[in-house]
N, C-alpha and C positions, 0 to 999 in steps of 0.2 A: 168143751169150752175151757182149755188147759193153758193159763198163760205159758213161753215160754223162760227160763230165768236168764238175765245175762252172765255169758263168763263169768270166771274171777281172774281178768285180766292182769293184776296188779301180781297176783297170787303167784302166776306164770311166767313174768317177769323174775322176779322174786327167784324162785326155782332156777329160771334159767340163767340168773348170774351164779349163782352159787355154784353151779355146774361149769360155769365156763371158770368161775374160780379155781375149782378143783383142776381143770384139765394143767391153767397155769402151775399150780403146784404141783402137778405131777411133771411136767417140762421142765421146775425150776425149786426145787424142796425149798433153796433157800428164802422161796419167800413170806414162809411161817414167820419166819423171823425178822423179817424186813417190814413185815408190817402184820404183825400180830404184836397184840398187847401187854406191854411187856411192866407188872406192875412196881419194880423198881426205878423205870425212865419210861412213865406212861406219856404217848404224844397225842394232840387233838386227832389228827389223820388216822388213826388207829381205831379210834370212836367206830368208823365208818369200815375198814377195810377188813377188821380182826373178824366182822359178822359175816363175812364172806368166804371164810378160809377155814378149811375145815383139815384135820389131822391125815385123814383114812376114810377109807369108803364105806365102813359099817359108820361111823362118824357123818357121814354126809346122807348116807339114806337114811339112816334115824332121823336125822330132824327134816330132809323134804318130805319123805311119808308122811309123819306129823305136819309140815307145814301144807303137804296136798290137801289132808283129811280137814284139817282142822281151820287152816287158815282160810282157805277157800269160802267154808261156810260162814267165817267170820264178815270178810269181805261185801259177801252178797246179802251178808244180814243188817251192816253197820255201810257201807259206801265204802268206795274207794279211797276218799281222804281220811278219815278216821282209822282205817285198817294199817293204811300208813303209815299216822300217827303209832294205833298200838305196836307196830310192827318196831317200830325203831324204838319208841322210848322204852320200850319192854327191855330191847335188845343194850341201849345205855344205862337202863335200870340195872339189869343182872352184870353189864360187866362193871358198874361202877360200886355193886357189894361185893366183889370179886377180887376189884383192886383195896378196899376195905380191909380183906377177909385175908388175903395172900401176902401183903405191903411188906408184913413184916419177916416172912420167909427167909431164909438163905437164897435159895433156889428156886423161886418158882418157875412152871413152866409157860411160855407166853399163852394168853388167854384168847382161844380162836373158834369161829364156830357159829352156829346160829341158834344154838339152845337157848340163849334167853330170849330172843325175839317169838320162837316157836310157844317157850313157855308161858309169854305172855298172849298169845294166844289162847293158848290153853285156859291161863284164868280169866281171860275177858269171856269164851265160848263157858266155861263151867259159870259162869255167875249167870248170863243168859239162858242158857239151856241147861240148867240143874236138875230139872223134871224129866226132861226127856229120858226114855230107857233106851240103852247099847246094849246088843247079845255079845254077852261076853263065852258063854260057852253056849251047845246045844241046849234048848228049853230055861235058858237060865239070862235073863238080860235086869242089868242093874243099872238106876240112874247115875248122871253124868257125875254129877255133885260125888258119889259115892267113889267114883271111880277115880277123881282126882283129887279125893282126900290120901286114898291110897296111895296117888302118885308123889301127891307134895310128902305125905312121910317118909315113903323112900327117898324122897331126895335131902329131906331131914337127916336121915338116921344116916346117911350117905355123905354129909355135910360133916356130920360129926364123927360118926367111928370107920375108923381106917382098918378096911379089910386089906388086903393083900397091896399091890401097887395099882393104885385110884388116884394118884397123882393128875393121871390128864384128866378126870372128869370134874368140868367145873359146877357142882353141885350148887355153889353160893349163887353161881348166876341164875341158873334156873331160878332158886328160889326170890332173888330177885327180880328177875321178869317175870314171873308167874306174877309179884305182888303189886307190877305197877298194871299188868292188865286187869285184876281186880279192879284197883284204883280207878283206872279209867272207867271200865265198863260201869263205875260208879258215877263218875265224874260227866261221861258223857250223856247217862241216863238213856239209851234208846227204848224202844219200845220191848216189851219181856216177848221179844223173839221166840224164848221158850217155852213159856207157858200157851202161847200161840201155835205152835208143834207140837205140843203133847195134845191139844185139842183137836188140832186137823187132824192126828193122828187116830184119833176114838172119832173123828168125821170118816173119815176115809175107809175105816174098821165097820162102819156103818150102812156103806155102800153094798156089801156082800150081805147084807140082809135082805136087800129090797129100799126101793123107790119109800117106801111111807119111812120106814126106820128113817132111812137118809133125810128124812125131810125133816123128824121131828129132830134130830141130831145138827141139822146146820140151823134149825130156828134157834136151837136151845143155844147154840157158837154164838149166833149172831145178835143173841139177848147180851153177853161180853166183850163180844167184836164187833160193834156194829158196821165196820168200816173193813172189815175183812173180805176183798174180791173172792178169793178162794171158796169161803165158805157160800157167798152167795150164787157163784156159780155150780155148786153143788146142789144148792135149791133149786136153782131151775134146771138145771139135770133130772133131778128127782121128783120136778111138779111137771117134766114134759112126760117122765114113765107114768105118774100117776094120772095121763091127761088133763090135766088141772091147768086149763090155757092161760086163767086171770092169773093164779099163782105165778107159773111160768113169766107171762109178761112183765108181772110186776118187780122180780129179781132178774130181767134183762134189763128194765129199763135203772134198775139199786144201780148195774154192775156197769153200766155206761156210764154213770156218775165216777164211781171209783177208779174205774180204770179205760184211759180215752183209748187205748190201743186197742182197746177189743170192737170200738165205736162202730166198726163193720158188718162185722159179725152180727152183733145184737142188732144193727137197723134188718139184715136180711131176717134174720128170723120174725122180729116184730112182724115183719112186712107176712113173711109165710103163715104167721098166726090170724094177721089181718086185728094185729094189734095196734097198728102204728099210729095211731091217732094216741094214744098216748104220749107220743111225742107232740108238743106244742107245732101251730104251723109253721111259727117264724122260723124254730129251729130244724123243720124238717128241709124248711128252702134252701136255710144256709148247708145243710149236708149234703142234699141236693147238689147245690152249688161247688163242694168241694170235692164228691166223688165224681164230678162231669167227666173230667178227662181220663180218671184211672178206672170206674164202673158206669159206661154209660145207662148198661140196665138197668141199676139199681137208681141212677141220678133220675130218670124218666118215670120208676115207678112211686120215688118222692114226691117228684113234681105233681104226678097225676094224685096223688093221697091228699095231696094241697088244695089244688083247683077242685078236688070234689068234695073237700070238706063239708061242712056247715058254717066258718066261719069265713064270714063275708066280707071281713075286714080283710083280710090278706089273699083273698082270690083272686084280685087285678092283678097284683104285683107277681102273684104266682103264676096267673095265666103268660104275663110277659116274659119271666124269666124263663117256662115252659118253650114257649115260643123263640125264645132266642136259643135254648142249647136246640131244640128240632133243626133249625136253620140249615145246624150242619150233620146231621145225619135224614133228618126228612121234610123236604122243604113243602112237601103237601100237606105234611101234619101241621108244622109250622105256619102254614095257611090257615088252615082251619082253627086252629087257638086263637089267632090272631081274628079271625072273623066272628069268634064267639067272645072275644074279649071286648069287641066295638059294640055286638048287639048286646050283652047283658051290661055292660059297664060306658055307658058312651061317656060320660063327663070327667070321668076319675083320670087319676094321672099317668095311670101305667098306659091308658089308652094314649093319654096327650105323648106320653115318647113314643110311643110307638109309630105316631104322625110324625113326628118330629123327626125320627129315624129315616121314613121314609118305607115303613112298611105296610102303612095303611092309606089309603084317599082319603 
């Protein structure tokens, strides 16, 4: 019971202008210059084009790698428009400490590239996922927080002492867009993405115990996240190993709350548990109603979990709706609802349309 995630559309995008940027500068060098940032005669247009144009191809796979790894997760952790957001102000962040930092040069060289946009990934992803652990070698995985303290000091000490010729590396931008993705991932407040990951993670590490581990493991999640699909579909994962049918049922019917895409799913198994009265009547009619055309099996075995309830209030109306999807797959069944619908309910009103309709004398 695995949701699946969406792309990171935006991400792919993203990558593939950069690339189509590059092909153009290899066609035409001179367009580093033509619209690359140049902080003695900086133009608005440049905002936009400099973050696209990248030097050299060690220069260009540095920052997709990182914009694959990282930006991606950002994306599908924060939405599409917000990634957006960090993605570009990150990127007018680091080049406007750049043009700061360079202005007063003799020479500098035009400012191009997508390092700050990336870096401001970087520190939206590290202030979110600062728990999380990354293998950084065999047997040895450090968290995230630790990893990009390291990185912002080399770009510190990079920023400030001049090894050898470091002239193209825009060190200030990075540190720049590193500090307005902070910012943001401040400012926009999402949910701790990561402290939610490093959970699932000790959930998931749980699983290769056994069904009981895994159950005490997503209750104890779900005492912090009460609203976590994931974790709840762990629990009934783990209350179906442990035959625990009420367990089970009861975190299908948490996870159709949380999450309507799985709304399917969870009706057939209710149904295989011979749970399904847990589902209210009204709401089993209307899914009924909605899965007619794409599961008629499953529409027909609502309908009948309705009509044989105990609850007497919603049996006509279930018998008739019964009867109307039979119509068009079995018009003898359809007969017979419709004749048991007149002999237990003759007054009600599902009877009076169905007169009305013309399918009863």
């Amino acid at each position: 019971m695995t949701a699946q995630p969406r792309p990171p559309v935006i991400t792919l995008l993203l990558v593939a202008g950069n690339l189509f940027a590059a092909f153009a500068v290899l066609i035409n060098p001179d367009l580093v210059y033509q619209f690359g940032f140049d902080s003695r005669n900086p133009q608005f247009r440049a905002y936009i084009t400099s973050l696209f144009l990248h030097q050299n191809v060690i220069h260009l796979l540095g920052n997709m790698l990182f914009l694959a790894a990282v930006g991606s997760a950002v994306e599908m952790s924060t939405g599409w428009f917000r990634y957006a957001l960090v993605y570009f102000l990150s990127g007018g962040a680091g080049l406007m400490l750049h043009y700061f930092m360079t202005r007063s040069l003799e020479n500098p060289v035009p400012y191009i590239g997508a390092s700050g946009c990336v870096a401001g990934c970087i520190g939206y992803y590290a202030l979110r996922y600062q728990a999380v652990r990354v293998p950084v070698v065999p047997r040895l995985a450090l968290p995230v927080l630790v990893i990009t303290l390291v990185w912002l000091g080399l770009q510190l000490v990079g920023a400030v002492v001049r090894i050898g010729d470091s002239g193209g590396t825009a060190y200030w931008a990075h540190i720049g867009g590193f500090g307005m993705g902070v910012m943001l991932s401040l400012v926009f407040r999402t949910p701790d993405f990561g402290q939610r990951q490093v959970a699932r993670q000790a959930l998931d590490q749980m699983s290769i115990r056994g069904p009981a581990a895994m159950k005490v493991a997503a209750e104890r999640h779900l005492q912090r996240y009460p609203s976590d699909p994931h974790a709840v579909s762990e629990l009934a994962i783990a209350c179906r190993g442990l035959s625990d049918v009420e367990g089970e049922a009861e975190a299908i019917c948490q996870l159709m709350v949380l999450d309507l895409s799985r709304t399917h799913e969870c009706l057939t198994r209710l149904i295989e548990l011979r749970q399904i009265e847990r589902i209210s009547a009204v709401e089993r009619s209307q899914f009924a109603d909605r899965f007619s055309s794409t599961d008629p099996i499953l529409a027909d075995e609502l309908f009948q979990s309705v009509a044989e309830s105990s609850d007497a209030r919603a049996k006509p109306d279930a018998l008739l709706a019964w009867a109307k999807f039979a119509r068009e797959h079995d018009a003898e069944k359809a007969t017979e609802l419709l004749t048991q619908l007149q002999s237990e309910f003759p007054l009600s009103g599902a009877t009076e349309v169905a007169r009305t309709r013309g399918w009863l004398r």
